[in-house]
C-alpha positions as CSV (number, residue, x, y, z in Angstrom):
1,X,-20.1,-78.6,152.5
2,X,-22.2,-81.3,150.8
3,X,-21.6,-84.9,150.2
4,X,-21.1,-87.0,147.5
5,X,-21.7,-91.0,147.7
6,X,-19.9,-92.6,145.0
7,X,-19.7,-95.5,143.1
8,X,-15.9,-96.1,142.6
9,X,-14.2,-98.2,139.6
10,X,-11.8,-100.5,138.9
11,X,-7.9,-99.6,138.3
12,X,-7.7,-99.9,135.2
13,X,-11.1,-98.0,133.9
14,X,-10.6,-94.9,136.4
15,X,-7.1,-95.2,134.8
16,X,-8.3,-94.6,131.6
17,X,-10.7,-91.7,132.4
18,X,-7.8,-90.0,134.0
19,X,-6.0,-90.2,131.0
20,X,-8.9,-88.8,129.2
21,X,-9.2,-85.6,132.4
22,X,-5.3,-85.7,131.9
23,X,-6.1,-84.6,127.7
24,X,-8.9,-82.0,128.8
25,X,-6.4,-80.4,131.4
26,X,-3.6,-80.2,128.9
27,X,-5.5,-79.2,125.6
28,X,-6.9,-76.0,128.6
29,X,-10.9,-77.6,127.7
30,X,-11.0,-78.5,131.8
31,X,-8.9,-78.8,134.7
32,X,-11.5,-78.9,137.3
33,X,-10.9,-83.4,137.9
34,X,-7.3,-82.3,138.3
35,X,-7.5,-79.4,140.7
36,X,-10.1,-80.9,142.6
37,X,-8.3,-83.9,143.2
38,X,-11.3,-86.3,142.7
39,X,-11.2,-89.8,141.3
40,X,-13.3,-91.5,138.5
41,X,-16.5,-92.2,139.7
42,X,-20.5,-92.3,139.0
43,X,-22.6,-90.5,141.9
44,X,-25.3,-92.6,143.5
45,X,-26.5,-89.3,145.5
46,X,-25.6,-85.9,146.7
47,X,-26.5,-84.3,150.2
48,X,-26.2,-81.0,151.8
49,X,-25.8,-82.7,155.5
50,X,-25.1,-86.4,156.0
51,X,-25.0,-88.4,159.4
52,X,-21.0,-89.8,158.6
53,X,-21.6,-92.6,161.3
54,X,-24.9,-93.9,160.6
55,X,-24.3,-93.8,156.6
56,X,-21.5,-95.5,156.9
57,X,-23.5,-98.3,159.1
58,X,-26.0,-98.4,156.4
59,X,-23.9,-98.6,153.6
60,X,-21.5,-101.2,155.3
61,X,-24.8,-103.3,155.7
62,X,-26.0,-102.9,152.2
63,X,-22.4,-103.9,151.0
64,X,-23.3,-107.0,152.9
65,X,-24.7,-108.4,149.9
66,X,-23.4,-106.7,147.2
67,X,-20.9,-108.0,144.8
68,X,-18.2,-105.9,142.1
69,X,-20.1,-106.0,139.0
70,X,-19.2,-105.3,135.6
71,X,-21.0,-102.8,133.5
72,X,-20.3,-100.9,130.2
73,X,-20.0,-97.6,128.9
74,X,-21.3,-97.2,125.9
75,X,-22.6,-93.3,125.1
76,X,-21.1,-89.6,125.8
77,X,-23.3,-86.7,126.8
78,X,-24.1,-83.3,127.8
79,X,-25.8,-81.8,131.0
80,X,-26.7,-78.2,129.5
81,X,-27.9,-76.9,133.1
82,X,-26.3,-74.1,134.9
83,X,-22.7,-75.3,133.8
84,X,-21.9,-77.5,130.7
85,X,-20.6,-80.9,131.7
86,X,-19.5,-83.6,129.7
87,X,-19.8,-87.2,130.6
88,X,-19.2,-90.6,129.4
89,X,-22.4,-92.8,130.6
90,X,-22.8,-96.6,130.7
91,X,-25.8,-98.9,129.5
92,X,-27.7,-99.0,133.1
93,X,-27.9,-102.3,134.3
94,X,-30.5,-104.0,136.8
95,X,-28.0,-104.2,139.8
96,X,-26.6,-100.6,139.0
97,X,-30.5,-98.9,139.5
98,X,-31.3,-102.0,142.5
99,X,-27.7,-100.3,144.1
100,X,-28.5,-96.6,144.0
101,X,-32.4,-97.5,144.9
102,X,-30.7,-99.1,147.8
103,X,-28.6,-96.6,148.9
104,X,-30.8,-93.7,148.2
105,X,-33.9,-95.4,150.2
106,X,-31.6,-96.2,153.3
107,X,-30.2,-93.4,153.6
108,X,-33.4,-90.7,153.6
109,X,-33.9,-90.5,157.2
110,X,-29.9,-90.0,157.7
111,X,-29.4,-87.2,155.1
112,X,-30.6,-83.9,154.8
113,X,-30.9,-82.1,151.2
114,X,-30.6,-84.3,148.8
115,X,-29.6,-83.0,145.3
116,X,-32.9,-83.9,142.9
117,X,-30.6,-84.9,140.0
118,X,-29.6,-88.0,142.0
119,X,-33.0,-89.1,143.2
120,X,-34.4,-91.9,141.7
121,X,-36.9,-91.4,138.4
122,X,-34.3,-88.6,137.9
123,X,-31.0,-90.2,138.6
124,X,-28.7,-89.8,135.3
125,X,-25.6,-92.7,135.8
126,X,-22.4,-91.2,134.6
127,X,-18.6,-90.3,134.8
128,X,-18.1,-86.3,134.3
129,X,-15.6,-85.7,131.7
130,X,-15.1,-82.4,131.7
131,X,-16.9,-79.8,134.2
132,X,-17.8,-75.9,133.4
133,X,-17.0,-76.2,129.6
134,X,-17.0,-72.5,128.7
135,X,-19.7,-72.4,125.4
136,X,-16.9,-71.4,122.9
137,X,-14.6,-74.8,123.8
138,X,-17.7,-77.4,123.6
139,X,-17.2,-78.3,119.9
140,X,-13.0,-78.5,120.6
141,X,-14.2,-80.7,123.9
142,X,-16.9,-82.5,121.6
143,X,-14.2,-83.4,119.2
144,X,-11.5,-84.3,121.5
145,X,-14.1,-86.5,123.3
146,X,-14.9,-88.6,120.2
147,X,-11.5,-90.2,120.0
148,X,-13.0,-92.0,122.8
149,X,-12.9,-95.8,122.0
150,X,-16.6,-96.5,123.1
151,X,-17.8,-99.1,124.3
152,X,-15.6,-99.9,127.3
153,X,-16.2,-102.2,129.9
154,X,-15.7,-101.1,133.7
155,X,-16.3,-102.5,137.1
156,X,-18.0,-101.4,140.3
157,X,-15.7,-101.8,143.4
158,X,-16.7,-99.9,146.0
159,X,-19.0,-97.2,147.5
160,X,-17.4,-94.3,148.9
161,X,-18.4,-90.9,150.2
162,X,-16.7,-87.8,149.4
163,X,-17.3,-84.7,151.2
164,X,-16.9,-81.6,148.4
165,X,-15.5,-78.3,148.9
166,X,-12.4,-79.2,149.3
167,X,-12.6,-82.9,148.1
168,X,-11.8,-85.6,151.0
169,X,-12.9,-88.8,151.5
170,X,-14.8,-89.1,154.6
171,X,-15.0,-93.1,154.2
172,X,-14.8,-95.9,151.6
173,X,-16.3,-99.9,151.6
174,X,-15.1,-102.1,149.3
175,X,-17.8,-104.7,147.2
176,X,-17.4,-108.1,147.6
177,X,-15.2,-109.8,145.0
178,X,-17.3,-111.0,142.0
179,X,-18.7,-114.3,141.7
180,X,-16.5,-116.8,140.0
């Protein structure tokens, strides 16, 4: 089983991705959100084997400080590696790459096998669309994914981490509310 540590979004943004899963599943482009029973999300980092006590301690104490922050997505795009996934991706801000730096630095000497995609210099922020688009339905997903009203704004909320195969959520810490 490996581990996912997530950064989780507001209500009404991971609503509107749903929706957008919910369009995939029906018009049979991808199911995989659905069945897997995962919520909208942008990774921070991925790890074969992850201490569950002592990341949460670490996380909990990096929380400490940080606030829900808006962001914005702005661009779709592909990841053309072993299967084709389509995601929706935001303009990276300074507190999103100070966050994942964060987390990914604290939490080295309490993980094992971290996934290189999510290590920093590598790390690509984004929300998966659709997951394991067969070749023959990536210009039907293409087109169904540029009805997508871009840009949208979204907010951070909380970190959680998600253990994958099955999905579960092992824990989740809420941000601090924003600054007014």
């Amino acid at each position: 089983m490996a581990y996912a540590v997530e950064l989780t979004l507001d209500y009404n943004s991971s609503q509107f991705i749903q929706s957008v899963w919910d369009d995939f599943a029906v018009k049979q482009i991808a199911e995989y959100a659905q069945q897997a029973g995962i919520h909208p999300h942008i990774t921070l980092a991925i790890y074969e084997h992850v201490d569950c006590i002592t990341c949460e301690e670490q996380l909990n104490s990096i929380t400490q400080n940080v606030s829900q922050f808006e962001f914005t997505f702005t661009h779709l795009g592909l990841f053309m590696q072993q299967e084709i996934v389509l995601f929706i991706a935001p303009t990276v801000t300074k507190e999103m790459i100070d966050l994942h730096n964060e987390v990914v630095g604290n939490l080295e000497k309490h993980t094992r096998g971290a996934w290189d995609y999510y290590l920093p210099g590598n790390w690509t922020p984004h929300c998966t669309l659709a997951y394991n688009i067969l070749p023959e339905k990536l210009p039907f997903a293409l087109s169904v994914a540029a009805n997508i009203k871009l840009p949208f704004r979204a907010h951070a909320t909380s970190i959680c981490v998600t253990e994958f195969q099955p999905v579960k959520t092992v824990f989740k810490i809420s941000l601090k509310p924003p600054k007014i």
